[in-house]
C-alpha positions as CSV (number, residue, x, y, z in Angstrom):
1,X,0.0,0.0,0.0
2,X,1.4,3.5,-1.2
3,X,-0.4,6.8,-2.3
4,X,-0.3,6.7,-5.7
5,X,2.2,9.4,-7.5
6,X,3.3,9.7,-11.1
7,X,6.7,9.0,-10.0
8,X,5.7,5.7,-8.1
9,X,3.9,4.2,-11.0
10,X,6.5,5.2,-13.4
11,X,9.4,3.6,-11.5
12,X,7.0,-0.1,-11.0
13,X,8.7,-2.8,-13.0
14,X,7.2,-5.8,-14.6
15,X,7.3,-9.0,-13.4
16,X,5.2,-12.2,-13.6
17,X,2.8,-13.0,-13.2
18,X,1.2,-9.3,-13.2
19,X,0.4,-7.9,-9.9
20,X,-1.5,-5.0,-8.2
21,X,-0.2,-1.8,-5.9
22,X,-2.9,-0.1,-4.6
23,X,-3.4,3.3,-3.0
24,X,-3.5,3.8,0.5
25,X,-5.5,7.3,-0.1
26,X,-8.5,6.0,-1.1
27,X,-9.2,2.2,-0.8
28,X,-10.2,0.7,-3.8
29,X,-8.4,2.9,-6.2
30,X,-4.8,1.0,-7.6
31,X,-2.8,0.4,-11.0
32,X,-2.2,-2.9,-12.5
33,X,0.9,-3.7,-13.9
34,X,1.2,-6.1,-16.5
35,X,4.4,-8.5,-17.9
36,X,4.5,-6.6,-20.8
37,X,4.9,-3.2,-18.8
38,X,2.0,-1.7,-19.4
39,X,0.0,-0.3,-16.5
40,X,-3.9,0.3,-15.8
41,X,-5.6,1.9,-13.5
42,X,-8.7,0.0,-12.1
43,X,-10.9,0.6,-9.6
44,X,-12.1,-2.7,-6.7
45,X,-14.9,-3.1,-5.2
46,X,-17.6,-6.1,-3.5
47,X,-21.4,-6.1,-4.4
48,X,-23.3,-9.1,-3.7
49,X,-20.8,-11.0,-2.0
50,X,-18.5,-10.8,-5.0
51,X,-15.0,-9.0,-5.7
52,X,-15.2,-6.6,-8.9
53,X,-13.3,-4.5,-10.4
54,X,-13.6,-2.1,-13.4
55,X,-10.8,-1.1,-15.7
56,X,-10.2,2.9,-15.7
57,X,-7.6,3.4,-18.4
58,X,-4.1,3.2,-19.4
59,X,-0.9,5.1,-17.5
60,X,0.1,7.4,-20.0
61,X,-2.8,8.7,-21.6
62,X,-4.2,9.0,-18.3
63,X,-2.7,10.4,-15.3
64,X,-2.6,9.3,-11.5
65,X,-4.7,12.2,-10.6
66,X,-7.3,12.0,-13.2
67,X,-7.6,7.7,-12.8
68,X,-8.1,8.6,-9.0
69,X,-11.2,11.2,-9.7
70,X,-12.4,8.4,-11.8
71,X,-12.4,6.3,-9.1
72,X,-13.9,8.0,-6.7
73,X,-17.0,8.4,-9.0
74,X,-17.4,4.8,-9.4
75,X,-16.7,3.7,-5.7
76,X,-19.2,6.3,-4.6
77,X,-21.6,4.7,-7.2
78,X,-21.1,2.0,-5.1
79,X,-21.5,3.7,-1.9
80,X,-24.8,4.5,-3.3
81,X,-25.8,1.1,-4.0
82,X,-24.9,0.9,-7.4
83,X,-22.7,-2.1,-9.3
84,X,-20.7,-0.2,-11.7
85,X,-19.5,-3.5,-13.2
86,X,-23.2,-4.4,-13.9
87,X,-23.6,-1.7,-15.8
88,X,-21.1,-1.2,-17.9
89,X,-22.1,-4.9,-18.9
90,X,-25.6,-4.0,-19.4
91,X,-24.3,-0.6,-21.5
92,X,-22.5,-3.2,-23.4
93,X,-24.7,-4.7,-24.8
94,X,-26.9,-1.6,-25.3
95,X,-24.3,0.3,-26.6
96,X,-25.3,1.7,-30.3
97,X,-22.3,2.8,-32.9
98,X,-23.6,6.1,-32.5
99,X,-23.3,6.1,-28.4
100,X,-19.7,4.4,-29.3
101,X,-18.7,7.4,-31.3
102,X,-19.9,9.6,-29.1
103,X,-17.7,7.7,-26.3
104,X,-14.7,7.8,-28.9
105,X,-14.8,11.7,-29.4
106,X,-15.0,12.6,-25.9
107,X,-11.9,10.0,-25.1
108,X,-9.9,11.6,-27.9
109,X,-10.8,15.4,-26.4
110,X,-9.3,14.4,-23.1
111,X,-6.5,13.0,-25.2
112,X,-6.8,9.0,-24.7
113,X,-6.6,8.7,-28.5
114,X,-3.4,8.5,-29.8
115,X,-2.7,9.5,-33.2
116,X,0.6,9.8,-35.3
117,X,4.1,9.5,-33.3
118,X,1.6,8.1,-30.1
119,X,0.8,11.7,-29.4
120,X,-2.8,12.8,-28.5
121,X,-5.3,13.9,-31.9
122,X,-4.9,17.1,-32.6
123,X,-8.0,19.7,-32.9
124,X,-7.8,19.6,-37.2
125,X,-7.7,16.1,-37.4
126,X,-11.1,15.7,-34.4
127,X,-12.7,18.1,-36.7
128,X,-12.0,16.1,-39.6
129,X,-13.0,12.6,-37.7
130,X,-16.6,14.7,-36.3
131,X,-17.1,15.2,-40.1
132,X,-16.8,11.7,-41.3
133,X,-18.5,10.6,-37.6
134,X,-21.5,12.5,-38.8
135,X,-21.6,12.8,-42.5
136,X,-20.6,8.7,-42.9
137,X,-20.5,6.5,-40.0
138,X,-23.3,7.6,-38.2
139,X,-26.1,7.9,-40.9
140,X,-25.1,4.3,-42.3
141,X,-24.4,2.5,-39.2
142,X,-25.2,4.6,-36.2
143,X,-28.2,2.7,-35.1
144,X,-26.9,-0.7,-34.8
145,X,-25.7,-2.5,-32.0
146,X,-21.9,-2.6,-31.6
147,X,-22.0,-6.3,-30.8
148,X,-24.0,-6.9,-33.8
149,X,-21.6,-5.5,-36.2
150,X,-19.9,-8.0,-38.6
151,X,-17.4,-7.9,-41.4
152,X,-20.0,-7.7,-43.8
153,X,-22.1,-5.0,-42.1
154,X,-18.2,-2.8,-42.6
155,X,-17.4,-4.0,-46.2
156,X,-21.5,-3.0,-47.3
157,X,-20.5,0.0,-45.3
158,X,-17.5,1.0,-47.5
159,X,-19.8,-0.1,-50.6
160,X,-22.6,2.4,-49.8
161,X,-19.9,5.2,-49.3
162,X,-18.1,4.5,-52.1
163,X,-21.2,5.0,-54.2
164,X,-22.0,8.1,-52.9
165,X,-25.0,6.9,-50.7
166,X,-24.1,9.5,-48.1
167,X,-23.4,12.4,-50.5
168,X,-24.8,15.7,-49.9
169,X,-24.2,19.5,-49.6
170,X,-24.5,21.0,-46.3
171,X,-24.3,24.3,-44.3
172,X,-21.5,25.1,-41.9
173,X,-21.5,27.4,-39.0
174,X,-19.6,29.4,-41.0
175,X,-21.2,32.8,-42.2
176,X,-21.9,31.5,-46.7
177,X,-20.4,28.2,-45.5
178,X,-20.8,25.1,-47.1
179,X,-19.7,21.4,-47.0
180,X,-19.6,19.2,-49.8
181,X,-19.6,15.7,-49.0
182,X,-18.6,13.0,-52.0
183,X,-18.7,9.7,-52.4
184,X,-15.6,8.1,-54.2
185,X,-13.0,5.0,-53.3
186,X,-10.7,7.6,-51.5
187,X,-13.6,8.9,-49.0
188,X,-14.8,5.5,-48.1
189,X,-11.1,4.5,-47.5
190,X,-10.7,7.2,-45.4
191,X,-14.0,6.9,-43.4
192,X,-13.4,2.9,-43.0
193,X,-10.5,3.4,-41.6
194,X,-11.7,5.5,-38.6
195,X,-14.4,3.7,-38.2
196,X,-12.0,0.6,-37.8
197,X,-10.4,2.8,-35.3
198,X,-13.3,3.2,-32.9
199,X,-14.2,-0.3,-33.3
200,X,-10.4,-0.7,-32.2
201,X,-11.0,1.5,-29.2
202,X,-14.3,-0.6,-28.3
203,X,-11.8,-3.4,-28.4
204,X,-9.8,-1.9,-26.0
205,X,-13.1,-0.9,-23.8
206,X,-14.2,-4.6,-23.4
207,X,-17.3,-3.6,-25.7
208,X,-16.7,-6.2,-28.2
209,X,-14.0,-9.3,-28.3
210,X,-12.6,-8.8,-31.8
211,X,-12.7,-5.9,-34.2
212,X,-15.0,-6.9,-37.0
213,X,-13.5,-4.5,-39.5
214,X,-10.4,-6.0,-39.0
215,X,-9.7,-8.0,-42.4
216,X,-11.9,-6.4,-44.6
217,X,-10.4,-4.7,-47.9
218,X,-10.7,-1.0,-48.0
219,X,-10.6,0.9,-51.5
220,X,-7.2,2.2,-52.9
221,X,-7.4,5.9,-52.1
222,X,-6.7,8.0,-55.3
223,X,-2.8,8.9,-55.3
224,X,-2.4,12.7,-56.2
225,X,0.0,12.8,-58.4
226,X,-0.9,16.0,-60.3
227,X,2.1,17.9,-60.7
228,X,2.4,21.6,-62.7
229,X,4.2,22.1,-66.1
230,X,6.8,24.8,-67.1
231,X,4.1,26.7,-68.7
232,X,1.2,26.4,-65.7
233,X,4.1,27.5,-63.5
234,X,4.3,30.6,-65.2
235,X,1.0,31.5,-65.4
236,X,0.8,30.9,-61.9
237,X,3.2,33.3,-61.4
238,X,2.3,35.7,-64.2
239,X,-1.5,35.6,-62.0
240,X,0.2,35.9,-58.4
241,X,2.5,39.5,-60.1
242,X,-0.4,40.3,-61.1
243,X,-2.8,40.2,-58.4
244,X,0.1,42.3,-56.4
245,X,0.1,44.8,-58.8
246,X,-3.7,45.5,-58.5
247,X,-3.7,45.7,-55.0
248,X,-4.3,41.7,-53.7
249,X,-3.1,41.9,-50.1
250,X,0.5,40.7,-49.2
251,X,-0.7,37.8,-47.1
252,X,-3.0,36.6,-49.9
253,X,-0.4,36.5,-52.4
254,X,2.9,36.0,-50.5
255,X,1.7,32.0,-49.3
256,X,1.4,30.5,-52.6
257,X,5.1,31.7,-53.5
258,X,6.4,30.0,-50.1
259,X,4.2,26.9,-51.2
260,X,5.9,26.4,-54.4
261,X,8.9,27.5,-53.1
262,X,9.5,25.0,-50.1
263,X,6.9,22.2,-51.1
264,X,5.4,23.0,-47.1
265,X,1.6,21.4,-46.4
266,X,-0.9,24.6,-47.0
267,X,-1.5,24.0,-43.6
268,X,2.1,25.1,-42.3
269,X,2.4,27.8,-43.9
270,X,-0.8,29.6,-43.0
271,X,-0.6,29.1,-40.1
272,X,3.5,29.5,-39.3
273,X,4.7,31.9,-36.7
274,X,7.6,34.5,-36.9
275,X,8.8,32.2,-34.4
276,X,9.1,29.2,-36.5
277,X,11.3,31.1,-39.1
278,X,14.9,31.4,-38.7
279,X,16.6,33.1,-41.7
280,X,20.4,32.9,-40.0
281,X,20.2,28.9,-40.2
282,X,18.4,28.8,-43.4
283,X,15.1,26.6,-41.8
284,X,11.8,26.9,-41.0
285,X,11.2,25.1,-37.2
286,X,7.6,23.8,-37.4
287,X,6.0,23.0,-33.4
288,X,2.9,21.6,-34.9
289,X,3.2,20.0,-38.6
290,X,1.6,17.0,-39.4
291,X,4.4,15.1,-38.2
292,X,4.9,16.2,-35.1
293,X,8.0,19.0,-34.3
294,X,10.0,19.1,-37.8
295,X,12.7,21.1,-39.2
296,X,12.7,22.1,-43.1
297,X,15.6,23.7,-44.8
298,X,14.4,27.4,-46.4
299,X,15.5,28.0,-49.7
300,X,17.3,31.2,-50.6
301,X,14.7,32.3,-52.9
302,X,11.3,31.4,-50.4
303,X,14.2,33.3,-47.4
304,X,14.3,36.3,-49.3
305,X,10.8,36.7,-49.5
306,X,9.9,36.0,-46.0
307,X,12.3,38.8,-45.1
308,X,10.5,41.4,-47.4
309,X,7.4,40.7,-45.4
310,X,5.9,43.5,-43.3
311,X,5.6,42.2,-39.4
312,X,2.5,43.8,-38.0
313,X,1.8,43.3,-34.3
314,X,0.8,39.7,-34.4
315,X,2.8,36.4,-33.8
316,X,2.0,35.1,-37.6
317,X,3.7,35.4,-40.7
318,X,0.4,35.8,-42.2
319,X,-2.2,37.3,-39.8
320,X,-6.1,37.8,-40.8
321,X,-6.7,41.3,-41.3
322,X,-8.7,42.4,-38.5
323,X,-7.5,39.7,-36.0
324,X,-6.4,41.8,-32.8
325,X,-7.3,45.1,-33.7
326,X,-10.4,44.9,-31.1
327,X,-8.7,43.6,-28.3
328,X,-9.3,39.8,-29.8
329,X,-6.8,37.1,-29.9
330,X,-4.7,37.2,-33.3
331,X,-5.0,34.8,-35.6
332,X,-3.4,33.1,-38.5
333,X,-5.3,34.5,-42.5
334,X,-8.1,31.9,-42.7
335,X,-8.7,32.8,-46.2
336,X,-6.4,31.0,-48.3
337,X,-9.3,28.8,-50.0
338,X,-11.5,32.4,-51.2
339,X,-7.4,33.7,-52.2
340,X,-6.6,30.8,-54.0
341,X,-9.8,30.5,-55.9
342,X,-9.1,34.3,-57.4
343,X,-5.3,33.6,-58.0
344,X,-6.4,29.7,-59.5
345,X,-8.7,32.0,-61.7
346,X,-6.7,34.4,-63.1
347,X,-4.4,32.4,-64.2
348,X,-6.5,29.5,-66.5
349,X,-5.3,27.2,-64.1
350,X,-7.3,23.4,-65.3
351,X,-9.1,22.5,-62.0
352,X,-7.3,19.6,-60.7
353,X,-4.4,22.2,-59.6
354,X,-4.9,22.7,-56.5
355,X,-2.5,24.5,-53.4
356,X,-1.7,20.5,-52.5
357,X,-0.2,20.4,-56.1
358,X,2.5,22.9,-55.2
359,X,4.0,20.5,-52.8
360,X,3.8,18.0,-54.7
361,X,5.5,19.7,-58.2
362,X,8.5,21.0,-55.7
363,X,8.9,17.2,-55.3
364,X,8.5,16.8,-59.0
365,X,10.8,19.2,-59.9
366,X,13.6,17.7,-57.3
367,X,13.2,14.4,-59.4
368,X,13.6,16.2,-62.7
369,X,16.8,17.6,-61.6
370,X,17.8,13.9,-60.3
371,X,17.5,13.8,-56.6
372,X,16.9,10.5,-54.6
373,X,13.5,10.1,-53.5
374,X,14.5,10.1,-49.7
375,X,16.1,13.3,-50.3
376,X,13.1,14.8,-51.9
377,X,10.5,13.2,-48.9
378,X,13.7,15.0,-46.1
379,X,13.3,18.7,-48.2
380,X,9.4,18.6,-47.8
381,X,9.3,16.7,-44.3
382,X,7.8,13.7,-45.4
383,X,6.3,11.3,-42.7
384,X,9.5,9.4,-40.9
385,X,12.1,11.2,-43.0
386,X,11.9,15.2,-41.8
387,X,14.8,16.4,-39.1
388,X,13.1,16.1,-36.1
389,X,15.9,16.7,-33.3
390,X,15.1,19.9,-31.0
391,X,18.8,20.2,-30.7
392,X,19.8,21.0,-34.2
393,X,20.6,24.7,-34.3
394,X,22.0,24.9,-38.2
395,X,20.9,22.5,-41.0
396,X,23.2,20.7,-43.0
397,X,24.6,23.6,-45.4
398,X,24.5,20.7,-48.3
399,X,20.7,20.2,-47.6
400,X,19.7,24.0,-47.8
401,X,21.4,24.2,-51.1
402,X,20.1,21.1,-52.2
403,X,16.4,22.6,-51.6
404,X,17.2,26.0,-52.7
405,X,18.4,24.1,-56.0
406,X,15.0,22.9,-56.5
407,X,13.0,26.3,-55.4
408,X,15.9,28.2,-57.9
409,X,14.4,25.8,-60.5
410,X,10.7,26.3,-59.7
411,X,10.9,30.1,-59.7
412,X,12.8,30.4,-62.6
413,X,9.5,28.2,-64.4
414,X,7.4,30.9,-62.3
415,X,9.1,33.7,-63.7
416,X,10.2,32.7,-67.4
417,X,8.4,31.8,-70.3
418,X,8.9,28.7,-71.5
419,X,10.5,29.9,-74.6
420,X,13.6,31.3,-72.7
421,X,12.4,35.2,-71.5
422,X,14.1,36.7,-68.4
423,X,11.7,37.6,-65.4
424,X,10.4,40.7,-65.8
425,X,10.2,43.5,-63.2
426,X,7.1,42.1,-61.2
427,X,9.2,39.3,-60.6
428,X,9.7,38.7,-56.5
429,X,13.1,39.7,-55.2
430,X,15.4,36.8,-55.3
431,X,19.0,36.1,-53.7
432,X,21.4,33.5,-54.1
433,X,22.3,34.2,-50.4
434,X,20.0,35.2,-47.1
């Protein structure tokens, strides 16, 4: 018997067979610790003449404090005359895929989901699962009984997806907003596989015995390889000059040329910080990409325009206008889909180009002029492959000119015509050096 402390748990070994330490601040309440070394919480009780005990969640994703308010909500259920145990089995049973999901969000907001690199979900990817939660999952399969789901119930539910059974245009909470939900192989691989997710984490919950989407074939998603020619490059940059020139605000022209220029998710760099940019070692120091904490070499040419930026009081590259000005919280420009439709516009770009495109012609172009595909997924932080280390302080000098080679390439396509003409003089500044 010991209280409970995050240090105490952390410093239990594993042994076998498993075994229990329980805490002497409120009886009942201990962790389990299992051969494998993972430890759970549970909480023990008696109700009608029998021992039970109810599983409260995983050291780690939980902490001591929060697994001992848990437990003192289900031993004063007890207190009460209740039998937790009882009805978690009765819930069980009961429990509906939409009940399930429900269960799922509100685990992953307290950040007991793990997502990539076994961090917590972050809020843009919850908003994304609520999406395909409500707009998929739920209308097709919400009703049923989570013990009642089989294989087949998950592969007709991929089928009816894929044909666009749950297609529709909806409003947003956003003022003129609207959602647009398809139907296609690459949304019901997407949506299968969270579903197969929170039938994972009813797995995990003692809900079901076996994941029934486990096994079952999901579509090939549709591989974006769209990439832009010499001549759609320039007319993308002919269109972004332009829209300077007549008055297009700096922050809705400037993010397309660091797209291009760097191969960055859309995401990135709308939303980096002044923080994140460091012109003396040539990177860009993302807290929050995709992939966790990554740093990306910054080519000369995307450097040089970055420093040409006007700072205005705010803690982004590219603020929204009137963010701060009343005494709000500043925020990032949220209007790089409205900016990109205008630029997209103006210059005849064929539809399938999209802002994803740019990062995926700066890879393009890398292989054009010969570079090995893992140096090419390194320059645009590809999943596993980005520099990662918090205690790098100056990128490889061979990297940043590797990457500026490729961004030298892409702006000269951005800024020539294809038969050979020089840039003219609403070309961006460029530098060979920061």
């Amino acid at each position: 018997m010991a209280k409970l402390t995050k240090t105490l748990v952390e410093g239990l070994r594993p042994g076998e067979p498993d075994y229990f330490v329980w805490d002497d601040l409120l009886p009942g309440f201990g962790v389990r610790v299992w051969p494998t070394g993972r430890k759970t919480y549970v909480a023990q009780y008696r109700a009608s003449g029998r021992t039970r005990r109810v599983k409260i969640g995983q050291h780690g994703p939980l902490t001591v404090e929060e697994a001992r308010k848990e437990a003192k909500g289900i031993l004063g259920d007890v207190a009460r005359g209740e039998d937790p145990q009882e009805d978690r089995m009765t819930r069980r049973k009961s429990l509906t895929l939409r009940e399930l999901c429900d269960d799922y969000l509100a685990a992953a907001e307290r950040g007991l989901i793990l997502g990539r690199g076994g961090t917590p979900k972050k809020g843009s990817t919850l908003y994304i699962d609520r999406g395909r939660i409500d707009r998929h999952i739920k209308p097709i399969l919400g009703a049923k009984l989570v013990c009642d789901i089989t294989p087949a119930d998950v592969a007709r539910f991929i089928q009816d997806v894929t044909v666009g059974k749950t297609a529709t245009v909806e409003k947003t909470d956003k003022k003129r907003g609207k959602a647009i939900v398809e139907g296609g192989s690459g949304t019901a691989a997407r949506a299968a596989g969270l579903l197969g997710g929170i039938l994972s984490y009813a797995v995990t919950q003692g809900v079901i015995p076996i994941n029934p989407a486990s096994g079952v074939k999901k579509p090939a998603g549709k591989k974006r390889d769209r990439r832009l020619f010499p001549h759609e490059y320039r007319a993308l940059g002919l269109a972004l000059a332009a829209a300077a020139d007549e008055g297009e605000p700096e922050y809705a022209t400037a993010p397309f040329w660091i797209l291009a220029l760097t191969g960055c998710r859309k995401e990135e760099v709308f939303a980096l910080r002044w923080s994140d940019v460091d012109l003396a070692g040539s990177a860009l120091r993302l807290g929050d990409s995709k992939t966790g904490k990554s740093v990306r070499p910054l080519p000369h040419a995307a450097a040089r325009i970055l420093a040409a930026i006007q700072r205005h009081d705010s803690p982004f590259v590219f603020p929204a206008p009137r963010a701060g000005q009343t005494g709000g919280r500043p925020q990032a420009f949220k209007g790089a889909r409205g900016a990109w439709e205008r630029i997209h516009k103006r210059a005849g770009l064929p539809a399938d180009i999209t802002m994803h495109t740019l990062r995926h012609g700066f890879g393009s172009v890398g292989g054009d002029l010969g570079l090995a595909e893992s140096t090419i997924k390194a320059l645009i932080g590809h999943a596993g492959t980005s520099v990662t280390s918090r205690y790098i302080h100056r990128l490889d000098a061979v990297l940043v000119e590797t990457a500026t080679r490729v961004a030298d390439e892409v702006y000269r396509q951005m800024t020539t015509d294809p038969e050979g003409e020089a840039p003219g003089a609403d070309a961006p500044p460029i530098s060979s050096s920061v």
